[in-house]
Residue frames relative to the residue before (quaternion, step in Angstrom):
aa qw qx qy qz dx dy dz
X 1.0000 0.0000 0.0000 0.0000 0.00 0.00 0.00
X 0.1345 -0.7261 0.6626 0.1254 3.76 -0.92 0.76
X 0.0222 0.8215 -0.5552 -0.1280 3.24 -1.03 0.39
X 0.1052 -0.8014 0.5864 0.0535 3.78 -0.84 0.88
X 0.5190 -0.7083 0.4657 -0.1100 3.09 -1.72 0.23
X 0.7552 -0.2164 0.2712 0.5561 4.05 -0.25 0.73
X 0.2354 -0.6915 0.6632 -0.1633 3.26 0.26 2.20
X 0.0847 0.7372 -0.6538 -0.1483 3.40 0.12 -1.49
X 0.2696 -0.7211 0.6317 -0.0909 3.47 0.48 1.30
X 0.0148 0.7985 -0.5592 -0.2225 4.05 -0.12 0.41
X 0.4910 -0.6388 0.5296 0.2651 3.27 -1.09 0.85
X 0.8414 -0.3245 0.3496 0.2540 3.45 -2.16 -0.63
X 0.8940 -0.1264 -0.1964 0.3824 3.32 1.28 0.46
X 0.0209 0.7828 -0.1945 0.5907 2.71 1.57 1.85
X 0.8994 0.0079 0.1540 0.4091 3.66 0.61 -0.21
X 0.3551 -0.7455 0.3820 0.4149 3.60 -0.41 -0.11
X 0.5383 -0.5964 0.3605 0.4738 3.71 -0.44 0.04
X 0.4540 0.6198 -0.4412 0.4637 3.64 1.36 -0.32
X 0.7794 0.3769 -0.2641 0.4252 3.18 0.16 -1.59
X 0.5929 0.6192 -0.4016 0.3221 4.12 1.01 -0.58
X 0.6985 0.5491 -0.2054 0.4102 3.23 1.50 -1.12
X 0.6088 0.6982 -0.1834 0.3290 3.01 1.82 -1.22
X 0.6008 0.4955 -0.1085 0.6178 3.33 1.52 -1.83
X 0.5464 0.5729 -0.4265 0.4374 4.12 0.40 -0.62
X 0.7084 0.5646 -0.2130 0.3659 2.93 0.65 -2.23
X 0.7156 0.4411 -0.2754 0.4665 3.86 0.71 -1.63
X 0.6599 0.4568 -0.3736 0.4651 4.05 0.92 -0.87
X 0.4424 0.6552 -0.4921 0.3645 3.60 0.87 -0.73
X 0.7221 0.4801 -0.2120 0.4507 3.47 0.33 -2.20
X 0.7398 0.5247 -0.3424 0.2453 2.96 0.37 -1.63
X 0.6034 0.6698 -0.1065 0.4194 3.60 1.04 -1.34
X 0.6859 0.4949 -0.1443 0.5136 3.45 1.39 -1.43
X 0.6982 0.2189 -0.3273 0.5978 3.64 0.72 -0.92
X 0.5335 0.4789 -0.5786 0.3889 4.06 0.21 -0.15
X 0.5072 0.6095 -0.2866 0.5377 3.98 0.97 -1.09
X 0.7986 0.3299 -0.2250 0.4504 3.91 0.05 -1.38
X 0.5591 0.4741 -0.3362 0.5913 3.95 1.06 -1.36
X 0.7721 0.5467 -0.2278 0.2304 3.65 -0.42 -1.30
X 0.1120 0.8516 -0.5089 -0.0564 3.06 0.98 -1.79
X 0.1576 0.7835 -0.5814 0.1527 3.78 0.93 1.07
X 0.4672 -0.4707 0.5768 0.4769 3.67 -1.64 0.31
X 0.8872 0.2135 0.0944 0.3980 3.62 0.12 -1.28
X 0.1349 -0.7647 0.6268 0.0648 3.56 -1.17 1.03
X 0.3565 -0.6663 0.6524 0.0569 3.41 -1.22 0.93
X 0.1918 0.6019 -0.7752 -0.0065 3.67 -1.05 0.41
X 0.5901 -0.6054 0.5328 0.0366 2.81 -1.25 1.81
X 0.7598 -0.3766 0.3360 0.4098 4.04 0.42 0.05
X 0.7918 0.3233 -0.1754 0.4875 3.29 -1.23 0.06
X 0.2923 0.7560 -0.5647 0.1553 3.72 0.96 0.67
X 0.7079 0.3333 -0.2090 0.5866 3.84 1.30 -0.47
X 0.4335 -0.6401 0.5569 0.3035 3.85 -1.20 0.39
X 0.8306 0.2108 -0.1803 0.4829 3.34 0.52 -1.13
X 0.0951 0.9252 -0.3600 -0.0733 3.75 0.97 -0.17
X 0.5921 0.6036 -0.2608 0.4659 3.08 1.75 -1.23
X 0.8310 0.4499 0.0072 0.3271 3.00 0.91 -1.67
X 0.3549 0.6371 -0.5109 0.4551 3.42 1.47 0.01
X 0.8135 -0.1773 0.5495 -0.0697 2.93 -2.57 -0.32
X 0.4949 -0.6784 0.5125 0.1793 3.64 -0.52 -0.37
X 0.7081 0.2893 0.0020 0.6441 2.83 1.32 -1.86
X 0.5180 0.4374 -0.4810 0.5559 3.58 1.29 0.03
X 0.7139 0.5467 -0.3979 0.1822 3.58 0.24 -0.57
X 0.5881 0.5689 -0.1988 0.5394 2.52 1.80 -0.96
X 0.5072 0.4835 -0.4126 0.5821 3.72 1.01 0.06
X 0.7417 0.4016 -0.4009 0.3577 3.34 0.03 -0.73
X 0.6648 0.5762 -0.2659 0.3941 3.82 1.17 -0.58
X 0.6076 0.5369 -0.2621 0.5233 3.12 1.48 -0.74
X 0.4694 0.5865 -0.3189 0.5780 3.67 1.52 -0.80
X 0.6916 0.4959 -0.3542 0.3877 3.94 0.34 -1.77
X 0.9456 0.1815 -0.1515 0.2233 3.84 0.58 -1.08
X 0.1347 0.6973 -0.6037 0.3621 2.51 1.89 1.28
X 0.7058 0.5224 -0.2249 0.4224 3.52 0.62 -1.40
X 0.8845 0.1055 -0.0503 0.4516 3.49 0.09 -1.14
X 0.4023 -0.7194 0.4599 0.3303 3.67 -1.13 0.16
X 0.7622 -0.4621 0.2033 0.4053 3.24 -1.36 -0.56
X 0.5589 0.6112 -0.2772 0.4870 3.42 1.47 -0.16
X 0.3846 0.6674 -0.4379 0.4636 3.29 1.68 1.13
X 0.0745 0.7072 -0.7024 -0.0312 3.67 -0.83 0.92
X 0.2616 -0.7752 0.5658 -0.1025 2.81 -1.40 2.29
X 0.1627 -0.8265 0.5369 0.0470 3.14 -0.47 1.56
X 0.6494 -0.6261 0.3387 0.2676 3.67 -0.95 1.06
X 0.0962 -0.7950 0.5989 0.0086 4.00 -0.14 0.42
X 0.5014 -0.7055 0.2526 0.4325 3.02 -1.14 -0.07
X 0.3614 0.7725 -0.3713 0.3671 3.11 1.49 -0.35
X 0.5548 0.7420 -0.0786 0.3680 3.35 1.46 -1.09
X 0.7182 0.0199 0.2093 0.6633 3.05 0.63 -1.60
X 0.8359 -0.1495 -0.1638 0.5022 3.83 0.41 0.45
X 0.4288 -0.7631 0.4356 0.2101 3.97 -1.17 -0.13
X 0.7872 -0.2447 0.3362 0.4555 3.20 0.56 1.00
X 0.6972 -0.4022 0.3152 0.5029 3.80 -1.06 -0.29
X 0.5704 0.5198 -0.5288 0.3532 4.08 0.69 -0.38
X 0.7631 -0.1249 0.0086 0.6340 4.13 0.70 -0.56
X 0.6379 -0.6384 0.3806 0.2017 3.55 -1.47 1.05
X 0.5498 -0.4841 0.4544 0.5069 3.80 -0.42 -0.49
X 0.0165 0.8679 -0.4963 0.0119 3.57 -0.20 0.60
X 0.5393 -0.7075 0.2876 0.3548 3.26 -1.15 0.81
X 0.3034 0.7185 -0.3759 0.5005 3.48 1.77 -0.20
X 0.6408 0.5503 -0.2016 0.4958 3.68 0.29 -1.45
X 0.7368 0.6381 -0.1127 0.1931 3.24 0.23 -1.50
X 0.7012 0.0263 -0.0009 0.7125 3.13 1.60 -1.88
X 0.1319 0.2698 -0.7687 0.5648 3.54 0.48 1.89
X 0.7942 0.3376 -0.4355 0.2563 3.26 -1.08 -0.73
X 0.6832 0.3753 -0.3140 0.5420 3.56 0.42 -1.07
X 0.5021 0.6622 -0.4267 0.3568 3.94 0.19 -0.14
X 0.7029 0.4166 -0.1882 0.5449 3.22 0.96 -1.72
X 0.8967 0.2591 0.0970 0.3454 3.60 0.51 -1.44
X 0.5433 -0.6355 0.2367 0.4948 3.45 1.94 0.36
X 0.8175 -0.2655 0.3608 0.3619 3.45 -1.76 -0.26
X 0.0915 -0.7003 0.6988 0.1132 4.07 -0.62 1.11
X 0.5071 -0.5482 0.6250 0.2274 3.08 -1.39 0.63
X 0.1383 0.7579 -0.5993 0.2173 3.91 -0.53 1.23
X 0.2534 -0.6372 0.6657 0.2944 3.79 -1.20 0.36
């Protein structure tokens, strides 16, 4: 099992597009030779796989997934963060947030 941690995938207005391609590019590798060396059944990402997650779009979200599996495969389990499903004090966790998220990536475990 490999587990990782706060990608922060940056979102649509958040970053420069250099620095999106730049950080993608370095998790890409990184991810690939941990994936080739490792050879885990299963990957964890620990939350926070998106920066703006809460706050995107639809069609951003759907950008941002298409972005996630350039990078990662399917033997990724994506836990919800907040970055994910809300931001901190600019928008709460919402249930809206919530099942986008669980849609793409299954049932979170929440009280």
């Amino acid at each position: 099992v490999l587990v990782v941690s706060d990608l922060h995938l940056l979102g649509p207005t958040r970053g420069h597009w250099f620095d999106k391609l730049r950080r993608e590019w370095a998790m890409e590798r990184t991810l690939s030779a941990a994936l080739s060396l490792l050879a885990p059944d299963a990957v964890f990402v620990l939350g926070d796989t998106f920066d703006e997650g809460a706050t995107v779009s639809d069609s951003q979200w759907s950008e941002y997934l298409r972005r996630l599996r350039r990078i990662a495969d399917r033997r990724f389990h994506v836990l919800p963060g907040n970055h994910c499903t809300g931001d901190h004090f600019r928008k709460p966790v919402s249930a809206e947030a919530i099942a986008r998220f669980e849609r793409e990536f299954g049932p979170s475990t929440r009280s």
